[in-house]
Backbone as CSV, one residue per row, in Angstrom:
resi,resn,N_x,N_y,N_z,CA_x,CA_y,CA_z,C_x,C_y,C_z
1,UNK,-74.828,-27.821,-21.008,-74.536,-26.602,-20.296,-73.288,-26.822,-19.442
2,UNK,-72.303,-25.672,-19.375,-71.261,-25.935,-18.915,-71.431,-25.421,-17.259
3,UNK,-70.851,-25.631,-16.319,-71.005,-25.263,-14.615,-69.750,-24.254,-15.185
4,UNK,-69.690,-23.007,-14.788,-68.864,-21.801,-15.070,-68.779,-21.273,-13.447
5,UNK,-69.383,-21.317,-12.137,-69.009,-21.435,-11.460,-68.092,-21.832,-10.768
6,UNK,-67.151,-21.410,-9.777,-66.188,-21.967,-8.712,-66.207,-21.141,-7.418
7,UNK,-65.327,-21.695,-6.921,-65.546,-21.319,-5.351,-64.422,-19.757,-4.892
8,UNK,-64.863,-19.338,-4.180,-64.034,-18.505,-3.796,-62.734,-18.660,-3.887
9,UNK,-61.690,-17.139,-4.253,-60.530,-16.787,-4.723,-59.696,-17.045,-2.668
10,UNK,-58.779,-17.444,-2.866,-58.016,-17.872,-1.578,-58.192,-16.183,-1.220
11,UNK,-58.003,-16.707,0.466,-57.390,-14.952,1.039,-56.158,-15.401,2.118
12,UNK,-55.472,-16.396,1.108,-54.051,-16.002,2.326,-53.045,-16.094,1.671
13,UNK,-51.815,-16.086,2.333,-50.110,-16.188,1.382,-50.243,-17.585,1.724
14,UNK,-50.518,-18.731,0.687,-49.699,-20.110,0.386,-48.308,-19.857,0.818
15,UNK,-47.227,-19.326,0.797,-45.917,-19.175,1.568,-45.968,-19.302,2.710
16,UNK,-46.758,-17.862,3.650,-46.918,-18.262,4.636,-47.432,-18.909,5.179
17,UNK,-48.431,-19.830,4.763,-48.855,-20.921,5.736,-48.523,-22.348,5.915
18,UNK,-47.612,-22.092,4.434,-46.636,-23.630,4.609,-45.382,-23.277,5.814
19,UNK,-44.912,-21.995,5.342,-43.572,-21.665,6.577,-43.758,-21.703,7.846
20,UNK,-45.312,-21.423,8.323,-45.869,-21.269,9.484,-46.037,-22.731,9.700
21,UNK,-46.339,-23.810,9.158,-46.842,-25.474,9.285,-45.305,-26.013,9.268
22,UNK,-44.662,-25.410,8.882,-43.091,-26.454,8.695,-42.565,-26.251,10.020
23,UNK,-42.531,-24.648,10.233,-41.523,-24.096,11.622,-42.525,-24.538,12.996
24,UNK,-43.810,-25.141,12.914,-44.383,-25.592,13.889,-44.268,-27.354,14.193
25,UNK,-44.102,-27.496,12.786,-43.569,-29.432,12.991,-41.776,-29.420,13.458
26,UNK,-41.476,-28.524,13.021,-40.054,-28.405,13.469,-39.416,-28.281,15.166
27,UNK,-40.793,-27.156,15.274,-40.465,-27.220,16.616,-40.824,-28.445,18.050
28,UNK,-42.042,-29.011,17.412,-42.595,-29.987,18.295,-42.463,-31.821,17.638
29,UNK,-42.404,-31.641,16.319,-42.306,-32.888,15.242,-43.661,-32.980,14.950
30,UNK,-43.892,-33.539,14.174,-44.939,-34.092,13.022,-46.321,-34.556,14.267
31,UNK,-45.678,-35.466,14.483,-46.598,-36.603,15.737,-47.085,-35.770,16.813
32,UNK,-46.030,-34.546,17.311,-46.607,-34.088,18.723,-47.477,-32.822,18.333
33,UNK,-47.239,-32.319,16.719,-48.172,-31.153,16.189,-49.809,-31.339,16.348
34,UNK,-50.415,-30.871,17.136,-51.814,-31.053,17.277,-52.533,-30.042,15.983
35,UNK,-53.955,-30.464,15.650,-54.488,-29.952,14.846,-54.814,-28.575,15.326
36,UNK,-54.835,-28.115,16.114,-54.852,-26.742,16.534,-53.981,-25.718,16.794
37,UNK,-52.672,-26.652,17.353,-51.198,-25.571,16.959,-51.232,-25.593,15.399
38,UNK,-51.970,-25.985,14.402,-51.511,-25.599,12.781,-52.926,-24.704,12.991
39,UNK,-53.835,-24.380,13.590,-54.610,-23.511,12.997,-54.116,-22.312,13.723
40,UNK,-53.506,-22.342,15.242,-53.088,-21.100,15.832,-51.941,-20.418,14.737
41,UNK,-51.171,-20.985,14.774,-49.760,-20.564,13.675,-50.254,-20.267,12.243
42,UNK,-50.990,-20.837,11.868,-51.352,-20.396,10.464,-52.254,-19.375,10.493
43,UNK,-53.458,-19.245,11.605,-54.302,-18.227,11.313,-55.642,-18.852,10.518
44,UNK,-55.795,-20.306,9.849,-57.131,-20.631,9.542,-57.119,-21.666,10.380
45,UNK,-58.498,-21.949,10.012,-59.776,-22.678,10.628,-59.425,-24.551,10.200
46,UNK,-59.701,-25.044,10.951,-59.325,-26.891,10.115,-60.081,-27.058,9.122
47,UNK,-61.257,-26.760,8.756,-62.109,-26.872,7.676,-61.085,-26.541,6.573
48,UNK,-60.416,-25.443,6.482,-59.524,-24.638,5.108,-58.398,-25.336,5.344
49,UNK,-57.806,-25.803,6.470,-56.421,-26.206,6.649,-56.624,-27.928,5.483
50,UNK,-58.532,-28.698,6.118,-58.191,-29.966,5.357,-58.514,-29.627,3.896
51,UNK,-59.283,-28.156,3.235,-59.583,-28.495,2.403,-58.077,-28.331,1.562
52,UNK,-57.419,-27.311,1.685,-56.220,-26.814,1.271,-54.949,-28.154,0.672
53,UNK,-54.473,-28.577,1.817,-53.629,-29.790,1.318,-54.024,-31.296,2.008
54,UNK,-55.368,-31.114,2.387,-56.008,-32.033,2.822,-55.362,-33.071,4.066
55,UNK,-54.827,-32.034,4.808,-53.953,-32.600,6.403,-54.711,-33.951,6.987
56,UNK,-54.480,-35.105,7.576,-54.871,-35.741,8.294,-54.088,-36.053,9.367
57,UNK,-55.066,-35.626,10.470,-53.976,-35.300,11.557,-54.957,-35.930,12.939
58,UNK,-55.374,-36.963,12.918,-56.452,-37.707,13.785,-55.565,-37.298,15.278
């Protein structure tokens, strides 16, 4: 039997939430970007931010 299931269809612009994650490391750098200025600027949650491109941002 095949699993024909998957998970929910995205609900955001991939554009914008990389442009929103770049222009926020840009402004502060990589190191001083806290995991929560990428969820304010992007608009999701860290759960979607690690599942997405899988950020590690201790």
């Amino acid at each position: 039997m095949v699993n024909t299931l998957t998970g929910r269809p995205r609900e955001f612009d991939e554009e914008q939430v990389l442009t929103s994650a770049m222009e926020a490391f840009w402004r502060k750098g990589y190191e001083a970007t806290p995991l929560v200025g990428l969820t304010e600027c992007t608009c999701m949650n860290k759960a979607s931010l690690h599942r997405y491109k899988e950020i590690d941002m201790n």
